[in-house]
LOGU-699866 format. One record per residue (C-alpha): residue number from 1; residue in one letter; x, y, z. Coordinates in nm, 4 decimals, decimal comma, always signed. Layout:
+-----+---+----------+----------+----------+
:   k : r :       px :       py :       pz :
+-----+---+----------+----------+----------+
: NUM : A :        X :        Y :        Z :
...
+-----+---+----------+----------+----------+
//
This chain:
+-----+---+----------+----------+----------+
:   k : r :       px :       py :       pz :
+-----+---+----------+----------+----------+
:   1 : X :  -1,0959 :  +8,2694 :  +7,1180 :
:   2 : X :  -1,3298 :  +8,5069 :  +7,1711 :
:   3 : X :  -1,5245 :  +8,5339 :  +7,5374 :
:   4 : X :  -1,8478 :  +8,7242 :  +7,6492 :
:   5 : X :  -1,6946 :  +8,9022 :  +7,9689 :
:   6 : X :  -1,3702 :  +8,8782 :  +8,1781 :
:   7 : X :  -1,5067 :  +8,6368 :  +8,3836 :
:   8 : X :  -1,5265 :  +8,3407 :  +8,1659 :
:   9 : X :  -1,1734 :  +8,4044 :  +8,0421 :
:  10 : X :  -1,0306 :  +8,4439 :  +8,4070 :
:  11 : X :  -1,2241 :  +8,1041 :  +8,4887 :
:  12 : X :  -1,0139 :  +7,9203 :  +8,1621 :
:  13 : X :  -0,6881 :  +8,1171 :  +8,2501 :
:  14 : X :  -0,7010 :  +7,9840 :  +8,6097 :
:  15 : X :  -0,8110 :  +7,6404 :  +8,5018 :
:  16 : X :  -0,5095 :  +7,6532 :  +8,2448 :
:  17 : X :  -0,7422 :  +7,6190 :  +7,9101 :
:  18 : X :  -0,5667 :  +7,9206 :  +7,7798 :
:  19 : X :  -0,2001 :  +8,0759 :  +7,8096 :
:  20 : X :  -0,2630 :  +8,4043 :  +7,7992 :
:  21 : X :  -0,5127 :  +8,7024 :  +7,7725 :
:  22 : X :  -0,5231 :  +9,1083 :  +7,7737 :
:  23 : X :  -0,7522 :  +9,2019 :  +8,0655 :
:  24 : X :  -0,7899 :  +9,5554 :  +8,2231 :
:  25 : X :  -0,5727 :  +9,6052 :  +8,4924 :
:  26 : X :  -0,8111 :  +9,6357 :  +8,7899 :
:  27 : X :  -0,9821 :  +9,2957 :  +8,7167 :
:  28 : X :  -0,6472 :  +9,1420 :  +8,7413 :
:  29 : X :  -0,4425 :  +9,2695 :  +8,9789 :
:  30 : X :  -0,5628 :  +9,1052 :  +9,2992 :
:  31 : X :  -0,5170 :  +8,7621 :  +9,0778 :
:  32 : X :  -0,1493 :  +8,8510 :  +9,0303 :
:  33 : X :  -0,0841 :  +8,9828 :  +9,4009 :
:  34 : X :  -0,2291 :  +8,6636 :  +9,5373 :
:  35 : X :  -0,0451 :  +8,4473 :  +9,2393 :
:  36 : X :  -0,3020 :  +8,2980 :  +9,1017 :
:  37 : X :  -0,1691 :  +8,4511 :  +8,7332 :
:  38 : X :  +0,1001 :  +8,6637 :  +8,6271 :
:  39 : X :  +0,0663 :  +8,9753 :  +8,4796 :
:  40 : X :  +0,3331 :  +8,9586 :  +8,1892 :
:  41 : X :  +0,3582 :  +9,3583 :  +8,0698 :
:  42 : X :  +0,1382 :  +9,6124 :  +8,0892 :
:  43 : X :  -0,0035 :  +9,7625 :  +7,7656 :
:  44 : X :  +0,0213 : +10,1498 :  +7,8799 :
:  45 : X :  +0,3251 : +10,3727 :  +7,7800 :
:  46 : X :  +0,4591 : +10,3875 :  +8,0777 :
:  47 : X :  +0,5119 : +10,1085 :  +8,3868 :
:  48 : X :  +0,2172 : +10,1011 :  +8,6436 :
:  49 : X :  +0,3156 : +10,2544 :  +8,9742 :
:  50 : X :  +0,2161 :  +9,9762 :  +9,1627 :
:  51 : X :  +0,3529 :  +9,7160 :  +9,0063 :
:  52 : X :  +0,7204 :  +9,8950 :  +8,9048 :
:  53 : X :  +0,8875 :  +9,5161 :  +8,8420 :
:  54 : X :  +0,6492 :  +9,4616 :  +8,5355 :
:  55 : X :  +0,7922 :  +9,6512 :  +8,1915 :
:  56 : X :  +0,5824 :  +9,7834 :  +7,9365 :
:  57 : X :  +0,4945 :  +9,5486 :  +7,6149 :
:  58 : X :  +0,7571 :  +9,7936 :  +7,4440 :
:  59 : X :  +1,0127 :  +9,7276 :  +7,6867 :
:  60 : X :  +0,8913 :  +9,3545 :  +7,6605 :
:  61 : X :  +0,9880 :  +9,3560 :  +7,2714 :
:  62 : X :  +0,6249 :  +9,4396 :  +7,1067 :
:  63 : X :  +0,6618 :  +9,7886 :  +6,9994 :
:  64 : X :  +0,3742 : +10,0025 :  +6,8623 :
:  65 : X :  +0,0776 :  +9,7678 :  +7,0894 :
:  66 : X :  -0,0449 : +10,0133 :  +7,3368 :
:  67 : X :  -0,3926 : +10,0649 :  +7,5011 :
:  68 : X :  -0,5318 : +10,1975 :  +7,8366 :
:  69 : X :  -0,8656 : +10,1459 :  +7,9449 :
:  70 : X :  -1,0619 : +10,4450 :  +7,9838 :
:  71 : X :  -1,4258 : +10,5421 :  +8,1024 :
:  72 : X :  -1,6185 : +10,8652 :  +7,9800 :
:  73 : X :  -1,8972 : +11,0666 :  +8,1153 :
:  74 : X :  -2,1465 : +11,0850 :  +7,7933 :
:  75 : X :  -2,4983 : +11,3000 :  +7,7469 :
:  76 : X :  -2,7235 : +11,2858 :  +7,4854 :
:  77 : X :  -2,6386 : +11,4644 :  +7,1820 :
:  78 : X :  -2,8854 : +11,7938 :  +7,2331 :
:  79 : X :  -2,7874 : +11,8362 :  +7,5979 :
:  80 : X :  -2,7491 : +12,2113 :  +7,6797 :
:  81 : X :  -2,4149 : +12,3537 :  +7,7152 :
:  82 : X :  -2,4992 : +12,4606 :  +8,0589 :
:  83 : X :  -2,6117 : +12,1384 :  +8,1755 :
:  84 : X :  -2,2803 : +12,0253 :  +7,9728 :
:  85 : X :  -2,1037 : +12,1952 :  +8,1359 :
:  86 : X :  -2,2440 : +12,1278 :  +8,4970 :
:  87 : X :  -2,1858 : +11,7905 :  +8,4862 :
:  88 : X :  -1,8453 : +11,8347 :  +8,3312 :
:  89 : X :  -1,7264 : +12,0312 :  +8,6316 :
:  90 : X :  -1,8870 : +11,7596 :  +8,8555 :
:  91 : X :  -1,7122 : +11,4973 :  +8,7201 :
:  92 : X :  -1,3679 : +11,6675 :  +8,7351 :
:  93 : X :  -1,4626 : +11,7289 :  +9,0835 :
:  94 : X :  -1,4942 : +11,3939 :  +9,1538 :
:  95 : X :  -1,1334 : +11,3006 :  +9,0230 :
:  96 : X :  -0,9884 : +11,4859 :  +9,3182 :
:  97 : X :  -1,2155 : +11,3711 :  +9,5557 :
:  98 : X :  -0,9155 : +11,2266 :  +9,8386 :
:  99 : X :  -1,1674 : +10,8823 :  +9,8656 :
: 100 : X :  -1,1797 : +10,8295 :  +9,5141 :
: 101 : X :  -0,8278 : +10,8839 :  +9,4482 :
: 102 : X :  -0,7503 : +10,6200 :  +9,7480 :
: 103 : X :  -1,0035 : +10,3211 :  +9,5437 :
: 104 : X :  -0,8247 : +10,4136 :  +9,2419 :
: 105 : X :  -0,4917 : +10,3970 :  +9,3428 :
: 106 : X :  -0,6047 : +10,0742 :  +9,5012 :
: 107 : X :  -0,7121 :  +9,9940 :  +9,1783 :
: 108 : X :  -0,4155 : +10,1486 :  +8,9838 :
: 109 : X :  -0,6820 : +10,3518 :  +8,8251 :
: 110 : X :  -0,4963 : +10,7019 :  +8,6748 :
: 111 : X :  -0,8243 : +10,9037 :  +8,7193 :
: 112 : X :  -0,8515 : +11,1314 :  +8,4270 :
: 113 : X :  -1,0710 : +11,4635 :  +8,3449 :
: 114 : X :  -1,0879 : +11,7198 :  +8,0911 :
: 115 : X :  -1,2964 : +11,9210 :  +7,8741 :
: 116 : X :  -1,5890 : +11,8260 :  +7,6404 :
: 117 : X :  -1,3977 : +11,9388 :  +7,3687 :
: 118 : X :  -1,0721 : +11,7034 :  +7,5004 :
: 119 : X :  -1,2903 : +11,4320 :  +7,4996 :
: 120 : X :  -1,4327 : +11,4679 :  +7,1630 :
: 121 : X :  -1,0907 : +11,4712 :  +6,9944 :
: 122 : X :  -0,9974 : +11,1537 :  +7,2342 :
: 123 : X :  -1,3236 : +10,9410 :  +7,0575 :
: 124 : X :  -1,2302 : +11,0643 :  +6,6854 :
: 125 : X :  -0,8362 : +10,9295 :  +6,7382 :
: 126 : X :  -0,9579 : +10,6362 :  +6,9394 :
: 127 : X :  -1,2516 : +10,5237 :  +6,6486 :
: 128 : X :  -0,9697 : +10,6202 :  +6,3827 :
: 129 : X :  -0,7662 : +10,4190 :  +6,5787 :
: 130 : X :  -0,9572 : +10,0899 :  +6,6581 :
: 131 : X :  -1,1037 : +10,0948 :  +6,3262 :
: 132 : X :  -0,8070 : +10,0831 :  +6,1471 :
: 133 : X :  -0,6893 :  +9,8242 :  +6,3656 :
: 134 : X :  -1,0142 :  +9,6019 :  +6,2916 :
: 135 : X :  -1,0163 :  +9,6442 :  +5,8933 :
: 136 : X :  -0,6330 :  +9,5673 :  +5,9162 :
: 137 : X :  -0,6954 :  +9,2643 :  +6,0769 :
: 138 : X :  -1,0249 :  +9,2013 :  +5,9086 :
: 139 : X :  -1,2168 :  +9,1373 :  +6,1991 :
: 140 : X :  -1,5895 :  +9,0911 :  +6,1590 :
: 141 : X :  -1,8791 :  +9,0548 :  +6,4017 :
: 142 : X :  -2,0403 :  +8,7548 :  +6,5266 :
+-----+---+----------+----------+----------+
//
């Protein structure tokens, strides 16, 4: 069933109204330390460094069903290069910055960075991606 936000879906997972559900890893990490749920696999390529007990849903037996969440730094399309630029330095800064790297690893957060151009060719294989996922499955909006 389809929900409008995490929290909704955490509320029915906790109250047992549904099995299951694929939630970013942040959002449910403290409910699996504490044992309120149980985080089944992990949907990256690789186990999470924090929690090295929990296999990948490869290693689980689903091949070929992985995702990552990820977060991007956007402009408007006419933005100058320079400015561009500027901000793209900023950011990759900001992924070495030694408190932001401690909340993310709190958060098992693998903070990224990159190039404009890197992240252009991440959003064409992602929508090429996702979108062949949704007509396969013939998904439609609501």
């Amino acid at each position: 069933m389809p929900y409008k936000g995490t929290a909704p879906a955490v509320t029915d997972l906790l109250a047992g109204t549904v099995d299951l559900f694929f939630n970013e890893l942040a959002s449910s990490i403290e409910l699996h330390k504490s044992g309120r749920a149980r985080i089944l696999a992990v949907t990256t390529k690789q186990r999470v460094a924090s929690l090295p007990d929990i296999p990948t849903l490869a290693e689980a037996g689903v091949a070929g069903c992985e995702s990552d969440t990820w977060h991007a730094l956007t402009a408007p399309p006419k933005t100058p290069a320079d400015i561009v630029a500027k901000l793209n330095a900023a950011a990759n800064a900001a992924m070495h910055d030694p408190v932001l790297l401690e909340r993310y690893k709190a958060l098992s957060i693998s903070p990224g960075g990159g190039t404009p151009a890197e992240m252009s060719a991440f959003l064409k294989e992602e929508t090429r991606r996702w979108g062949d996922v949704i007509r396969t499955a013939g998904i439609q909006p609501q």
